[in-house]
N, CA, C and O atoms as CSV, one atom per row, in Angstrom:
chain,resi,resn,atom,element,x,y,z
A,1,UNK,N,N,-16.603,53.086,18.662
A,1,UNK,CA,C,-15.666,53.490,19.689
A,1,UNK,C,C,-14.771,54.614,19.180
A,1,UNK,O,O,-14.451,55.492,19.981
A,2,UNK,N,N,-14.311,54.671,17.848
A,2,UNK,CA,C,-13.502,55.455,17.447
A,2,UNK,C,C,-13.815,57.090,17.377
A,2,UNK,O,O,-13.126,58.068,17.670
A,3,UNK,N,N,-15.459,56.911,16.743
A,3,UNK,CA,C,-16.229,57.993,16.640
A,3,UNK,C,C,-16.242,58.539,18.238
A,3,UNK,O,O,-15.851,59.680,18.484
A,4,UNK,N,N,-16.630,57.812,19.099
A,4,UNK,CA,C,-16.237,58.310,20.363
A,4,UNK,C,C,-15.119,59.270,21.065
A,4,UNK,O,O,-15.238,60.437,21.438
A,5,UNK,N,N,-14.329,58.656,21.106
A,5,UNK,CA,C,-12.543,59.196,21.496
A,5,UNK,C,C,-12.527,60.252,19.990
A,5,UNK,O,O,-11.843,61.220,20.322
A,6,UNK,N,N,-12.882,60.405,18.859
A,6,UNK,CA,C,-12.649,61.402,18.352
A,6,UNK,C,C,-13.469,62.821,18.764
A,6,UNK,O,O,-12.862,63.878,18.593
A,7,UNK,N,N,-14.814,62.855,19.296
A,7,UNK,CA,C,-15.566,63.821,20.186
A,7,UNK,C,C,-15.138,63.875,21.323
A,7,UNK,O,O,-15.438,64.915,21.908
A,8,UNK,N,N,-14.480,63.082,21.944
A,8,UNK,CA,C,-14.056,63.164,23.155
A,8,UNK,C,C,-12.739,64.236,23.120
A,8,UNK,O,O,-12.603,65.362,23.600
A,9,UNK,N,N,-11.898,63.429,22.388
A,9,UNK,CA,C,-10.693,64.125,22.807
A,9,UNK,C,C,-10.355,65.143,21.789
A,9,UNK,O,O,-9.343,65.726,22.178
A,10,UNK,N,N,-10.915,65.792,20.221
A,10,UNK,CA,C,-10.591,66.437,19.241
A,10,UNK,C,C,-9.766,65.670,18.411
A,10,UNK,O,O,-9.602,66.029,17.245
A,11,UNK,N,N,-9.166,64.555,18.894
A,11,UNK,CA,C,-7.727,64.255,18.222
A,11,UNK,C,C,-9.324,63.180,16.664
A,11,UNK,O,O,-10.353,62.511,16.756
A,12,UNK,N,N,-8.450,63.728,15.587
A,12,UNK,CA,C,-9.202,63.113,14.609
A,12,UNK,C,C,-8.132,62.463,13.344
A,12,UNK,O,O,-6.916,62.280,13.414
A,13,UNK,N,N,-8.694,62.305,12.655
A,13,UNK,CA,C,-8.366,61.421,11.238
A,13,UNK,C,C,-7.392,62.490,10.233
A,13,UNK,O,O,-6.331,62.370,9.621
A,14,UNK,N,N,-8.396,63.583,10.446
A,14,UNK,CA,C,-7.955,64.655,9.347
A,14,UNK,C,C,-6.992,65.516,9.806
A,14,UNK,O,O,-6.313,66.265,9.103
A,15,UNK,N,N,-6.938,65.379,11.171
A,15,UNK,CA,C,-5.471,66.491,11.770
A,15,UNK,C,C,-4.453,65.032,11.883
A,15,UNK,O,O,-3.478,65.319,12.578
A,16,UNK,N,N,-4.409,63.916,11.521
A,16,UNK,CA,C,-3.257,62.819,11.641
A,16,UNK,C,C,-3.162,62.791,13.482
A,16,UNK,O,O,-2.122,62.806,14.140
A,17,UNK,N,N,-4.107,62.761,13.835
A,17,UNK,CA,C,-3.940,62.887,15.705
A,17,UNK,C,C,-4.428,61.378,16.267
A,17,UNK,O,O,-4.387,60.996,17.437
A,18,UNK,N,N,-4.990,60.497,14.872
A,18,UNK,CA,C,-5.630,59.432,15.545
A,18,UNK,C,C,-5.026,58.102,14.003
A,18,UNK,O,O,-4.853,58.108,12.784
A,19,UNK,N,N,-4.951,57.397,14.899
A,19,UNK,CA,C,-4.313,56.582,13.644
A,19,UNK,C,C,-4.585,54.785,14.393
A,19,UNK,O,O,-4.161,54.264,15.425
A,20,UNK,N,N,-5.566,54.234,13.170
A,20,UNK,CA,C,-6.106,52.968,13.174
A,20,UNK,C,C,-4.851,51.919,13.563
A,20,UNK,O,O,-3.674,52.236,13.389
A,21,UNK,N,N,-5.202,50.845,14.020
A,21,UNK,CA,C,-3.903,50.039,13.693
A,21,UNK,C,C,-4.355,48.630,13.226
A,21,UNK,O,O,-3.619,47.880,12.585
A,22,UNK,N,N,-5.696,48.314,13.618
A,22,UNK,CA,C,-6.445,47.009,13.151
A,22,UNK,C,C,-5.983,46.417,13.128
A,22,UNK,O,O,-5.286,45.985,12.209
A,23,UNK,N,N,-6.225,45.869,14.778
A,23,UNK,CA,C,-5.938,44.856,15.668
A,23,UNK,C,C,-7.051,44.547,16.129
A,23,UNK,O,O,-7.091,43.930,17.194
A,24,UNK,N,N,-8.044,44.837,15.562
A,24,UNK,CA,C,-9.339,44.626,15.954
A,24,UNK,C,C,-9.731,44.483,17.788
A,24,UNK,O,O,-10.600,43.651,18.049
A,25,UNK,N,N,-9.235,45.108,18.755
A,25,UNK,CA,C,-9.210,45.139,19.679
A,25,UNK,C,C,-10.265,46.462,20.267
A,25,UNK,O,O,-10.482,47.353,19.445
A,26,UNK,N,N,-10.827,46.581,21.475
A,26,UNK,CA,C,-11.305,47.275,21.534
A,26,UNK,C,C,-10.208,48.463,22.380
A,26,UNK,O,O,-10.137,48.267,23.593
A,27,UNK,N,N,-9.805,49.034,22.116
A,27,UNK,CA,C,-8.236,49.424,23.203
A,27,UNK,C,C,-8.124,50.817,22.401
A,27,UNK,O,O,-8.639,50.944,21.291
A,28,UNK,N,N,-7.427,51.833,23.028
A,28,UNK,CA,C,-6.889,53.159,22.757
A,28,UNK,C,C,-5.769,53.999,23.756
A,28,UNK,O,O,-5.952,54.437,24.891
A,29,UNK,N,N,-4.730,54.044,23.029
A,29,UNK,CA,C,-3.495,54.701,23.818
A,29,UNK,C,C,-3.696,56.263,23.437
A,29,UNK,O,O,-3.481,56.799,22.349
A,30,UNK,N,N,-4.196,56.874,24.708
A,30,UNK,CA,C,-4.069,58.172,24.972
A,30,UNK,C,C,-2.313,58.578,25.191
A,30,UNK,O,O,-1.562,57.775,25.744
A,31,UNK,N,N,-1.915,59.681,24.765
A,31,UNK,CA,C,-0.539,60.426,24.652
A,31,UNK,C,C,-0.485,61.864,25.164
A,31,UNK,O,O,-1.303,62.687,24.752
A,32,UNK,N,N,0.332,62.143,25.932
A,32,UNK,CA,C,0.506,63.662,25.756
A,32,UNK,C,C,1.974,63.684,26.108
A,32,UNK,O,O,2.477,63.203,27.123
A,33,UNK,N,N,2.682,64.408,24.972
A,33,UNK,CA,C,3.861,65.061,25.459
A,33,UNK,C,C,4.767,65.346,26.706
A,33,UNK,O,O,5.958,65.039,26.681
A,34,UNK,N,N,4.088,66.039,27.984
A,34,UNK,CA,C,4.247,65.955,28.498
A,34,UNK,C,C,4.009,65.003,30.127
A,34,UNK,O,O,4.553,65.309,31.188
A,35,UNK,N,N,3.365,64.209,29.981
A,35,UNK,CA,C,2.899,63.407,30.416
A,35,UNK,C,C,2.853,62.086,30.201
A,35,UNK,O,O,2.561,61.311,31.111
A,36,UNK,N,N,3.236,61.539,28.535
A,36,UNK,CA,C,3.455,60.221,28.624
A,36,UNK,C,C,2.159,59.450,28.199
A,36,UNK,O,O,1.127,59.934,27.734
A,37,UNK,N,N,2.367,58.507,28.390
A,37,UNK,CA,C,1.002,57.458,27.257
A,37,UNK,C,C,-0.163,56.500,28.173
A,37,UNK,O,O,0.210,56.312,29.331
A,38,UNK,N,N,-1.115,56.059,27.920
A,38,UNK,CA,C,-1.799,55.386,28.745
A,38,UNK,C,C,-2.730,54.508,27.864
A,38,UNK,O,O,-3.331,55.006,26.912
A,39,UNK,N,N,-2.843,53.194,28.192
A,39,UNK,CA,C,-3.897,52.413,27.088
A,39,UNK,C,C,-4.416,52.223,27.979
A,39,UNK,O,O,-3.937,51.999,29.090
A,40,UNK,N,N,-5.856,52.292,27.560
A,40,UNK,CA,C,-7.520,52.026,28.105
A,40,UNK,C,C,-8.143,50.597,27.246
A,40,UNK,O,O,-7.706,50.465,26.103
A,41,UNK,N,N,-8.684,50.017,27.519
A,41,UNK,CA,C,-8.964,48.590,27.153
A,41,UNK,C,C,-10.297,48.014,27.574
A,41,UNK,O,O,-10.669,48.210,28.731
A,42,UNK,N,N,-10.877,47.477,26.927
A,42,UNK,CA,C,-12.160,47.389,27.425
A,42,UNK,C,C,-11.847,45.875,27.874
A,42,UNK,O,O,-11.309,44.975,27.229
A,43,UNK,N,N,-12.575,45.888,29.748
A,43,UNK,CA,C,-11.895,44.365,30.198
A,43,UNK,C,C,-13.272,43.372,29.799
A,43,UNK,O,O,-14.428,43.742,30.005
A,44,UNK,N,N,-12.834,41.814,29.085
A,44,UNK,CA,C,-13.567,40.911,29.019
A,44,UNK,C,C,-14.667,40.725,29.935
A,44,UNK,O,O,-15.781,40.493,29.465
A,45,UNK,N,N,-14.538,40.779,30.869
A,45,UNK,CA,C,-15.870,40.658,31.904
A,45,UNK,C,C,-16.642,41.502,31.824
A,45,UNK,O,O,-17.773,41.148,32.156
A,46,UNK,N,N,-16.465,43.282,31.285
A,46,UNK,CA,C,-17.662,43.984,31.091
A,46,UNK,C,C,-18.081,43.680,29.537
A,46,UNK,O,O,-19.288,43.713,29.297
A,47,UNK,N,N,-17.075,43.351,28.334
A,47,UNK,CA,C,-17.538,42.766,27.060
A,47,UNK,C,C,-18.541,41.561,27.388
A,47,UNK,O,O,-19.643,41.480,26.847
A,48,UNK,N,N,-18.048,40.598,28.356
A,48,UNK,CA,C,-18.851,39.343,28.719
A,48,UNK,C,C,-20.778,39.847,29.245
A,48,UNK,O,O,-21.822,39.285,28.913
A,49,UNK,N,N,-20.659,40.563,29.765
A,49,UNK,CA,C,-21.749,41.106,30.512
A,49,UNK,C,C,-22.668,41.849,29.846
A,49,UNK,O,O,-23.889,41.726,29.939
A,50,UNK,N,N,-21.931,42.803,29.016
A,50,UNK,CA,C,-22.858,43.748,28.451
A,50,UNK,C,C,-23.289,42.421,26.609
A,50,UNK,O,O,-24.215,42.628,25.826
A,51,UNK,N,N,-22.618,41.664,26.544
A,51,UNK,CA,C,-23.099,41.084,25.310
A,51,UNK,C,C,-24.251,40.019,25.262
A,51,UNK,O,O,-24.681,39.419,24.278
A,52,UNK,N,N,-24.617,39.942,26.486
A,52,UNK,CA,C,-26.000,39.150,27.001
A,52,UNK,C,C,-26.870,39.913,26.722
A,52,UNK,O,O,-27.916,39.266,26.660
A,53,UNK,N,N,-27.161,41.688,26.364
A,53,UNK,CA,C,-28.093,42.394,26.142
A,53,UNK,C,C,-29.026,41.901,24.909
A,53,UNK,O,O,-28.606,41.293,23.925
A,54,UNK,N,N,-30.418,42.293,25.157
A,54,UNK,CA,C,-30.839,41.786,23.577
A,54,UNK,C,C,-30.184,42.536,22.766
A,54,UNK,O,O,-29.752,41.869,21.825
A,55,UNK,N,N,-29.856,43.867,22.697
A,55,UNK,CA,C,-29.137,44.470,22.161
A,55,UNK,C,C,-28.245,44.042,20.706
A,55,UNK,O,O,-28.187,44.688,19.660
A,56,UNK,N,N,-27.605,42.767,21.030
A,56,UNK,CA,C,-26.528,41.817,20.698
A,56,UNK,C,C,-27.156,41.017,19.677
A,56,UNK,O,O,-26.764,40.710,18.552
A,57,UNK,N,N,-28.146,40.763,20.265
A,57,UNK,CA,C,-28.630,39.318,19.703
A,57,UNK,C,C,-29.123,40.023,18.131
A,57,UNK,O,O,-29.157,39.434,17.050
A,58,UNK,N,N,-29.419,41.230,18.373
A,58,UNK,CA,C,-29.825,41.854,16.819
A,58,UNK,C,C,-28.406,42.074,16.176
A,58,UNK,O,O,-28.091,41.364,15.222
A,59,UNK,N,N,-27.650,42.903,16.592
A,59,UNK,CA,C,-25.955,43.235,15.853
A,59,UNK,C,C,-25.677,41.835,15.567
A,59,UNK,O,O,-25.247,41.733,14.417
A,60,UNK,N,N,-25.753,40.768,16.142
A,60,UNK,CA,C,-25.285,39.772,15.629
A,60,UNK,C,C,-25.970,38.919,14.264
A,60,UNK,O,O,-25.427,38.009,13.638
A,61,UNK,N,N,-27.355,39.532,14.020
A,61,UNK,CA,C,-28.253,39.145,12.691
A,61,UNK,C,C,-27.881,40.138,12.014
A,61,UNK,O,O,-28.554,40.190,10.984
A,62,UNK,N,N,-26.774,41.362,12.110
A,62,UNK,CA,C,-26.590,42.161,10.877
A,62,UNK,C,C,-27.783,43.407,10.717
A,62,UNK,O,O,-27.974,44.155,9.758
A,63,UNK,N,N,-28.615,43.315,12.240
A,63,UNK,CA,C,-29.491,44.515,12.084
A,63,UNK,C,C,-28.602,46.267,12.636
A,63,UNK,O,O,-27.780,46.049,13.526
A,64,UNK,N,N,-28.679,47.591,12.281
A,64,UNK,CA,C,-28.306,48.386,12.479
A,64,UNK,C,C,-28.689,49.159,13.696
A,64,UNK,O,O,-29.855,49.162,14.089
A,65,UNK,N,N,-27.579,49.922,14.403
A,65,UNK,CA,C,-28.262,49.957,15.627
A,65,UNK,C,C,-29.477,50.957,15.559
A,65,UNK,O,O,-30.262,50.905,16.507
A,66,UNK,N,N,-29.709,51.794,14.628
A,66,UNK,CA,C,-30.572,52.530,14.417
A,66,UNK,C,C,-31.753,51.616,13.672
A,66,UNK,O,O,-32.872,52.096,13.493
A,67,UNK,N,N,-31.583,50.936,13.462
A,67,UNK,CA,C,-33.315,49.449,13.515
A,67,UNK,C,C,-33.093,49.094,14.812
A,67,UNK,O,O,-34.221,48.823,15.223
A,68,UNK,N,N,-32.295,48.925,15.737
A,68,UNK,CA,C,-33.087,48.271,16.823
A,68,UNK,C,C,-33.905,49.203,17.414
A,68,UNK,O,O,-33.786,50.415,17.239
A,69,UNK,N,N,-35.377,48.264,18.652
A,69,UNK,CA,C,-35.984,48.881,19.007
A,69,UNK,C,C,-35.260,50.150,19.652
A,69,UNK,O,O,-34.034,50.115,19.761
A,70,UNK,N,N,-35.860,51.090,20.015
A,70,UNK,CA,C,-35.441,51.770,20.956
A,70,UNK,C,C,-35.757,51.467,22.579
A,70,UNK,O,O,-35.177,52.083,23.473
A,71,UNK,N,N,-36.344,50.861,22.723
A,71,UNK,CA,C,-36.624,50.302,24.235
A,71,UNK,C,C,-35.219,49.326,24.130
A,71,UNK,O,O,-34.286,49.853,24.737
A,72,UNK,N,N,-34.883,48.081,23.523
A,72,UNK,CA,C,-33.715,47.497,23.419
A,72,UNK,C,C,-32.208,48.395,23.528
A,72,UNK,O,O,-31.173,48.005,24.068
A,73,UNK,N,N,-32.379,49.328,23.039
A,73,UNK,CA,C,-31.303,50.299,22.947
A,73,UNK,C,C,-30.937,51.126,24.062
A,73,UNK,O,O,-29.864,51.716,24.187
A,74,UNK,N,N,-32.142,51.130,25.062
A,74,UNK,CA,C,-32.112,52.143,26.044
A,74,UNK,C,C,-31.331,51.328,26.998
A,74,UNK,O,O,-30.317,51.762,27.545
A,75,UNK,N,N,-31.933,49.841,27.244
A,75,UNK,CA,C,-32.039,48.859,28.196
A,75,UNK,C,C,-30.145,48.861,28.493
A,75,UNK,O,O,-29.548,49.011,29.559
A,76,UNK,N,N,-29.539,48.611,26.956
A,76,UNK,CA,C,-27.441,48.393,27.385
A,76,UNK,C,C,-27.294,50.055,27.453
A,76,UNK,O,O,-26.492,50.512,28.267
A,77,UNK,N,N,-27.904,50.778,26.780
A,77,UNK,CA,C,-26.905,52.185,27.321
A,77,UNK,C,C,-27.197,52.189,29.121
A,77,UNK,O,O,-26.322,51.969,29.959
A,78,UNK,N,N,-28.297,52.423,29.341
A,78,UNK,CA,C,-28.597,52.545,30.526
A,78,UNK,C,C,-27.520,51.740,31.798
A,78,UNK,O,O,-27.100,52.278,32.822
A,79,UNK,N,N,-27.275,50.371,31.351
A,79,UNK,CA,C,-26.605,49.455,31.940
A,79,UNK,C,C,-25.023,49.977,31.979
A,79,UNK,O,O,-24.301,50.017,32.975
A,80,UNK,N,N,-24.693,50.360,30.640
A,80,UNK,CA,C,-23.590,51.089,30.561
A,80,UNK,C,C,-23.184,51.873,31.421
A,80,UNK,O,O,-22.108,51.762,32.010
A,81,UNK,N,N,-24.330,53.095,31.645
A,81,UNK,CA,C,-23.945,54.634,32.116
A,81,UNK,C,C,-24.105,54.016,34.063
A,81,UNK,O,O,-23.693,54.727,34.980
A,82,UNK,N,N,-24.653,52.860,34.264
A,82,UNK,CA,C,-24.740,52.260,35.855
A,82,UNK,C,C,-23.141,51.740,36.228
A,82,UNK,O,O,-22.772,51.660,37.400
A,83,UNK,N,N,-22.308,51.423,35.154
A,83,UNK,CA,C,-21.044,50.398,35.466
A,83,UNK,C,C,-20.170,51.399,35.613
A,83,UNK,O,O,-20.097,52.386,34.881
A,84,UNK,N,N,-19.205,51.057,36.965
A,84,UNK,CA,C,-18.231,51.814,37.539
A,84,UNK,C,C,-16.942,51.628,35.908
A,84,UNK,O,O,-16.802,50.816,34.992
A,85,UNK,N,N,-16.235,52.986,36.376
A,85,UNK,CA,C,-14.842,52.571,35.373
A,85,UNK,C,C,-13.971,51.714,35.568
A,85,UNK,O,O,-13.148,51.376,34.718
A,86,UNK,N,N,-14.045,51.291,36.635
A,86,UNK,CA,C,-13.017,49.862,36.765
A,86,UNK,C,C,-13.363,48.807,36.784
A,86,UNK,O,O,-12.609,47.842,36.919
A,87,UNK,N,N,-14.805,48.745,36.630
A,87,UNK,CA,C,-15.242,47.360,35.902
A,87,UNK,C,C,-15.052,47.345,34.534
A,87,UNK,O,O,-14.570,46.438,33.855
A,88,UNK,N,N,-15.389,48.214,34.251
A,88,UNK,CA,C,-15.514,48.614,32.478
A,88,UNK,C,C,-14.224,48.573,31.528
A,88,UNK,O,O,-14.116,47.892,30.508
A,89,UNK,N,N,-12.945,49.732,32.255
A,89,UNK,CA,C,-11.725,49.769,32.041
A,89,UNK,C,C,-10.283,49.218,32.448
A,89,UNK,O,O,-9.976,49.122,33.636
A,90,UNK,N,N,-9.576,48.927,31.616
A,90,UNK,CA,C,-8.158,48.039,32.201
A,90,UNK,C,C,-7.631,49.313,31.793
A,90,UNK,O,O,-8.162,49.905,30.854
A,91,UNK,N,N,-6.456,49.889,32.512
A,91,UNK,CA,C,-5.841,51.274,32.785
A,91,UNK,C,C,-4.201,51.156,32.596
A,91,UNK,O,O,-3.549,51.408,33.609
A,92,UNK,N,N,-3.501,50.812,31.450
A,92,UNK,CA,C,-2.116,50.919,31.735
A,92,UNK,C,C,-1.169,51.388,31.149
A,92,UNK,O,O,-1.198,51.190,29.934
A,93,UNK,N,N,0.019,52.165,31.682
A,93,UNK,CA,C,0.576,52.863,31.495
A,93,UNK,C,C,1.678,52.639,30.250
A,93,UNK,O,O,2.022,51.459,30.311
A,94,UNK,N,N,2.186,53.141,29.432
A,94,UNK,CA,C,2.915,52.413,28.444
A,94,UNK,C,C,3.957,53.621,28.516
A,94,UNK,O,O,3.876,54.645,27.838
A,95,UNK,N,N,5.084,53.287,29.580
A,95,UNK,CA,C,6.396,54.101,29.542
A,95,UNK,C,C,7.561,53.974,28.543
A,95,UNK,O,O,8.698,54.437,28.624
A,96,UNK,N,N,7.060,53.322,27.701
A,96,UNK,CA,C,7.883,53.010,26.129
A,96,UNK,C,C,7.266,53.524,25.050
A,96,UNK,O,O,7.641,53.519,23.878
A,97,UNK,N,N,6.281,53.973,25.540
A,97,UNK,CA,C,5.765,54.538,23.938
A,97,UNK,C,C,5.819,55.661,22.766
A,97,UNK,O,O,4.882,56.432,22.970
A,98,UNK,N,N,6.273,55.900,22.058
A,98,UNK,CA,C,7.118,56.755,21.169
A,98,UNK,C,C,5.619,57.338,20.007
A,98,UNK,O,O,4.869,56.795,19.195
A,99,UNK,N,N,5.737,58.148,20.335
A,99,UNK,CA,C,4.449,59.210,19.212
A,99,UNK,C,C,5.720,59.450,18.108
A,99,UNK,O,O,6.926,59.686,18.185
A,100,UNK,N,N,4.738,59.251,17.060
A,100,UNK,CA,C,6.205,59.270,15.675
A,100,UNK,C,C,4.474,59.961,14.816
A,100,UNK,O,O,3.687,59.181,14.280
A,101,UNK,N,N,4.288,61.120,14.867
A,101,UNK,CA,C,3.244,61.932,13.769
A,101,UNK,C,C,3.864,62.057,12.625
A,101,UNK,O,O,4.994,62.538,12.529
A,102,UNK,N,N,3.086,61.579,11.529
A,102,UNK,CA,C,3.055,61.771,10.600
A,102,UNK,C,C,3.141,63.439,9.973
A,102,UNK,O,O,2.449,64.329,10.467
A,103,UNK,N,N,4.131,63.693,8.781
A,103,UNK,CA,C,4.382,64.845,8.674
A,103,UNK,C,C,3.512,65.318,7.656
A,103,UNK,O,O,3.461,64.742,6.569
A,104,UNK,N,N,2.938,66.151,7.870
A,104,UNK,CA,C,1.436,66.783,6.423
A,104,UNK,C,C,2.268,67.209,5.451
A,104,UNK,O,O,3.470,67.474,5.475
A,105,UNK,N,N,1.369,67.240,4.495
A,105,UNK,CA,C,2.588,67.439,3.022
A,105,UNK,C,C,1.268,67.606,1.994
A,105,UNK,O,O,0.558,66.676,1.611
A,106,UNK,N,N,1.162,68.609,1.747
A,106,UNK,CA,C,0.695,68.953,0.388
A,106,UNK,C,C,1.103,68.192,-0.979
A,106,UNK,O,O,0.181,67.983,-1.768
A,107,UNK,N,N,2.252,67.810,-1.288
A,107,UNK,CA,C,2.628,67.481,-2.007
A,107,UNK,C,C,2.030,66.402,-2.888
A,107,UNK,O,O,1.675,65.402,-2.264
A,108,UNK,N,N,1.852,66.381,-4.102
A,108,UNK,CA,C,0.872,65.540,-4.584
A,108,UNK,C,C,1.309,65.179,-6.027
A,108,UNK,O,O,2.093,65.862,-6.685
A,109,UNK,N,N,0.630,63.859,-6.514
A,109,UNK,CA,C,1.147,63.724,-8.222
A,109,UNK,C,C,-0.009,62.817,-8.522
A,109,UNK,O,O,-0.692,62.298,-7.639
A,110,UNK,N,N,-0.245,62.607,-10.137
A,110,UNK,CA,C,-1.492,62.331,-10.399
A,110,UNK,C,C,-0.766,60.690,-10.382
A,110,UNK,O,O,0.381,60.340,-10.663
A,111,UNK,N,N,-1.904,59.931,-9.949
A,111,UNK,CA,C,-1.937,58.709,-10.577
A,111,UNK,C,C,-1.538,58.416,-12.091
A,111,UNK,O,O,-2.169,58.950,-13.003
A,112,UNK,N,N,-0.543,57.612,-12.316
A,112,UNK,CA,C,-0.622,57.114,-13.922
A,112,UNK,C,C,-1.506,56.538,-14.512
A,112,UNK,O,O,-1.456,56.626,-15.739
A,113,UNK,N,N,-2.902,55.553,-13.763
A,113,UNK,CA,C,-3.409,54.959,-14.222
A,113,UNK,C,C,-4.627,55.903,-13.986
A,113,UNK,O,O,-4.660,56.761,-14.867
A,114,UNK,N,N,-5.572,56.015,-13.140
A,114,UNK,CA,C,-6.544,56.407,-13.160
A,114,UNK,C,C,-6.455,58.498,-13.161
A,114,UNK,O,O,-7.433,59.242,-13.227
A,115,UNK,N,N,-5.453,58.785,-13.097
A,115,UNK,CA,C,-5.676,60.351,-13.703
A,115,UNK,C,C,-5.823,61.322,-12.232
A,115,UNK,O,O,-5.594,62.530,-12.174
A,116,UNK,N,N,-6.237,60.496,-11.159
A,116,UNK,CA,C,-6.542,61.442,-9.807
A,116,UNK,C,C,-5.470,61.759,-9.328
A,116,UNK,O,O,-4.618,61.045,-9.856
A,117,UNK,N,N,-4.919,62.593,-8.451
A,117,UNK,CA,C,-4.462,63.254,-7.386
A,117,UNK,C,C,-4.508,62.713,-6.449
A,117,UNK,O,O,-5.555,62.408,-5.879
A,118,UNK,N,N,-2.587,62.287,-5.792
A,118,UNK,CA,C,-3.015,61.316,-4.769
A,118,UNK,C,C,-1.690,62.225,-3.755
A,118,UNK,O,O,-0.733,62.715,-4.353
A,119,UNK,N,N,-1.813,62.349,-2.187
A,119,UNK,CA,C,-0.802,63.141,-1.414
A,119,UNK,C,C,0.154,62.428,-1.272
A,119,UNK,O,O,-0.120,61.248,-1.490
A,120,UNK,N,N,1.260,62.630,-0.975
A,120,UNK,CA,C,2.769,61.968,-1.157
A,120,UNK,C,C,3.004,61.082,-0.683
A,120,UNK,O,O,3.935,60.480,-1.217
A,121,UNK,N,N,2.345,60.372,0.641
A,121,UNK,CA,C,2.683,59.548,1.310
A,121,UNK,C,C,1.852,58.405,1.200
A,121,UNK,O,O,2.167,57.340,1.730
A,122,UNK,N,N,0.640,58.581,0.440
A,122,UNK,CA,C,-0.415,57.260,-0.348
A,122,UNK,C,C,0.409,57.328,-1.742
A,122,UNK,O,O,-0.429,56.887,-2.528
A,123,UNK,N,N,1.299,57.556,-2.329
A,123,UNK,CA,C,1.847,57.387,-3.578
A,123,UNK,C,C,2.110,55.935,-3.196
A,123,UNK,O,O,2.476,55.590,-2.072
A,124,UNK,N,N,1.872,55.022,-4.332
A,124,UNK,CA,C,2.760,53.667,-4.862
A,124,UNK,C,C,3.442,53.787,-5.702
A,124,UNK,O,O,3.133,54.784,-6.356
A,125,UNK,N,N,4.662,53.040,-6.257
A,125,UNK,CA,C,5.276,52.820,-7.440
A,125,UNK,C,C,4.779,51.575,-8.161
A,125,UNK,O,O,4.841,50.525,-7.521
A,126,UNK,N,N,4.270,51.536,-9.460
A,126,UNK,CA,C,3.980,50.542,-10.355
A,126,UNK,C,C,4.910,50.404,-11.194
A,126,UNK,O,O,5.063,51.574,-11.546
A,127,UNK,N,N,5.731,49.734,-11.838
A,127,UNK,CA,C,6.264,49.281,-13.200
A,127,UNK,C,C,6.350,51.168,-13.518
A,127,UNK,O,O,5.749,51.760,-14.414
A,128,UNK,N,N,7.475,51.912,-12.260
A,128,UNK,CA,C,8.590,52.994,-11.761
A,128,UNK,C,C,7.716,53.838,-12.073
A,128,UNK,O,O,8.303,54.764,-12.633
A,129,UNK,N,N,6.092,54.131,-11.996
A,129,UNK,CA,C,4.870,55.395,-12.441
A,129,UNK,C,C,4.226,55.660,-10.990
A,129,UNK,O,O,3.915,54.725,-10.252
A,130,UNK,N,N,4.097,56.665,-10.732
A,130,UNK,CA,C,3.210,56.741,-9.687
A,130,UNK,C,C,1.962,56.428,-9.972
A,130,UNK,O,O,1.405,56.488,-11.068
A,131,UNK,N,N,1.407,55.989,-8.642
A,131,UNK,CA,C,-0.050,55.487,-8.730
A,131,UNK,C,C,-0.609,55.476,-7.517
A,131,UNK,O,O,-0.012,55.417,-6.442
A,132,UNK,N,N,-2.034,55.546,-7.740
A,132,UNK,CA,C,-2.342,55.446,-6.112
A,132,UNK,C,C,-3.041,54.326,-5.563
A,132,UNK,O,O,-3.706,53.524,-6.218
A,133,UNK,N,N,-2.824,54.308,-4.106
A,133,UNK,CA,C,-3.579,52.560,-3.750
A,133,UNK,C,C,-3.952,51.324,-4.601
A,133,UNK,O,O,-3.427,50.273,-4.968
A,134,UNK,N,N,-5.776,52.350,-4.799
A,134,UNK,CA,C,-6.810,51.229,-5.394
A,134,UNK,C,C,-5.514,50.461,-6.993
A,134,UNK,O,O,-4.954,49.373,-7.127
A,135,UNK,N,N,-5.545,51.556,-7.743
A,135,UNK,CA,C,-4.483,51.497,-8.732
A,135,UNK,C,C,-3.255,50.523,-8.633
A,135,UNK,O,O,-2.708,49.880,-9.529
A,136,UNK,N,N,-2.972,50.597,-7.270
A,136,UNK,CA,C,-1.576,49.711,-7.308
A,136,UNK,C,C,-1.855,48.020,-7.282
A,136,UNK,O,O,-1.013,47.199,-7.648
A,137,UNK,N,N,-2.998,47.737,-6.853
A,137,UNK,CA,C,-3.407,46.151,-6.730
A,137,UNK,C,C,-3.139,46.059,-5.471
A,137,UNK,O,O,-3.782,45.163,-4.925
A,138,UNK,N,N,-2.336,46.722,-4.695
A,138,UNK,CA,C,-2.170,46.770,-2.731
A,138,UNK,C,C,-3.979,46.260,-2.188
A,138,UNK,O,O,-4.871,47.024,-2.558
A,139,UNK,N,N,-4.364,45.073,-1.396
A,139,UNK,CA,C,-5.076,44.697,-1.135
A,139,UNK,C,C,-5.448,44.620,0.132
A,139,UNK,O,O,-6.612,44.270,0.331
A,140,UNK,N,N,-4.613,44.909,1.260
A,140,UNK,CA,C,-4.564,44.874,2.542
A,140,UNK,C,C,-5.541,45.993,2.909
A,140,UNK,O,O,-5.759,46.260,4.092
């Protein structure tokens, strides 16, 4: 889904325009400045519907969608591209929502422990040394 809305809309990873929150939900709040915010949501009854596909029954043994057949594969897109957007989508407006972008920063210092180059805002403090992530024991 993510890979999606990033071709869709340009907004990506590497310009800070798209930012995870893992909530494991299938959901995305579109923003614009002038216009204000909107979350899109994928409603249970088309999750309910489309997960009866055989489609499923393979993702759920851990096969890749590029191993499933391709006749299986055709069968849910196809079903997909037939379903109106308001079966598919829950549409709502979020008049509280505050875009707070992250500010880019070159700025950088090596890890104490492992020697790499890490940008200012993945810095940790260890026992008062900079360090980065993996380095810090941070596990989340």
């Amino acid at each position: 889904m993510v890979d999606g809305i990033q071709i869709a809309t340009g907004a990506t990873y590497g310009k800070v325009l798209v930012e995870k929150t893992f909530y494991g939900k299938l959901a995305a709040i579109f923003y614009h400045p002038k216009k204000g915010a909107v979350r899109y949501s994928l409603k249970p009854e088309f999750i309910d519907a489309m997960g009866k596909f055989e489609f499923f029954v393979y993702r759920k043994k851990g096969v890749e969608p590029s191993q499933i057949p391709q006749k299986v594969v055709e069968e849910v897109i196809n079903w997909v591209y037939e379903q109106s957007d308001e079966f598919m989508f829950k549409v709502e407006p979020k008049p509280d929502f505050r875009f707070s972008p992250v500010k880019g920063s070159f700025n950088k210092e090596k890890c104490s422990i492992c020697g790499e180059y890490v940008f200012e805002r993945y810095l940790r403090m260890k026992d008062g040394k900079p360090v980065c992530i993996p380095c810090s024991g941070y596990k989340e």
